[in-house]
N, C-alpha and C positions, 0 to 999 in steps of 0.2 A: 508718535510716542509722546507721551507726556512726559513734562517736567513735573521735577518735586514741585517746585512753587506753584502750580496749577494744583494739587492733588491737594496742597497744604491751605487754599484758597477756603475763608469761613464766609458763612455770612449773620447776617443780625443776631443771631445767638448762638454765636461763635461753631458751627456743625460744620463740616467737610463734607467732601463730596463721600467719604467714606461711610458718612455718620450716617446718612441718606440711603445709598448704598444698602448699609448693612438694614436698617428700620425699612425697609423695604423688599430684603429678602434677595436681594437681586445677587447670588454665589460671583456670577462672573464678571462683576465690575467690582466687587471687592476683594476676589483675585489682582484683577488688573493693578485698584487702586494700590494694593497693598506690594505687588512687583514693582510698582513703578514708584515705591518709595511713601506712600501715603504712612503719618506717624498712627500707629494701632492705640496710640497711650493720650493723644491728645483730648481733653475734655471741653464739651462745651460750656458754655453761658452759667449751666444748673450741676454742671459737672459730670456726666453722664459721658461715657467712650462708645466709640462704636458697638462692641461689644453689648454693653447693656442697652443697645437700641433692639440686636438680635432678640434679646432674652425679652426683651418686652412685649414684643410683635409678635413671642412665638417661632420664629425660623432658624428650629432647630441646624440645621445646618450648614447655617452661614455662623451661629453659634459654636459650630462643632470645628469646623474652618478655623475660626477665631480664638482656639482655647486647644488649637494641636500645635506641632511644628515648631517654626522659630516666630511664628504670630503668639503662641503662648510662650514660649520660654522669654521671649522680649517684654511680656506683660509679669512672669514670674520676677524677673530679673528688675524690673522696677522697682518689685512687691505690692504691686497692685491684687495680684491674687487670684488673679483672674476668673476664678471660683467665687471668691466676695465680689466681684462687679457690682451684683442688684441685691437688690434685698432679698429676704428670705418668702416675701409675700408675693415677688415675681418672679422668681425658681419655682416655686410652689406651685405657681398656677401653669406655667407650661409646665410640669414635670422636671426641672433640673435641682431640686432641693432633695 
């Protein structure tokens, strides 16, 4: 099992194993990361969340993951928005705009 302090682990431009994860598409280690405690709200280096790594790369569904449940109500509850993640020029281009 993993620990939080492993999942919460950055490197040189502050991305988690989440961030990765999720810019990669990969549904079942962003499950894992996300049970096993990974924060859905931390921002890297340029400020960018997991989240809008989804929305960039396109993988609607690790997107879709990420914006249901208690992964979105924990990004509502910030007031992050989780709808306002990305701009409106990278909604557009996958279709989430």
């Amino acid at each position: 099992m993993l620990g939080t302090e492993r999942v919460q682990n950055t490197d040189d431009s502050g991305q988690t194993p989440l961030h990765l994860a999720a810019s990669e598409g990969l549904l079942d280690c962003v499950e894992m990361l996300v049970e096993a405690g990974a924060d859905v709200l931390l921002k890297d280096s340029i400020g960018l969340m997991p989240l809008d790594f989804s929305r960039i790369w396109c993988h609607r569904t690790v997107a879709r993951y990420q914006t249901k449940g208690t992964v979105h109500a924990k990004i509502e509850e910030e007031g992050n928005g989780g709808e306002k993640a990305c701009s409106s020029l990278v909604q557009g281009s996958c279709g989430y705009g």
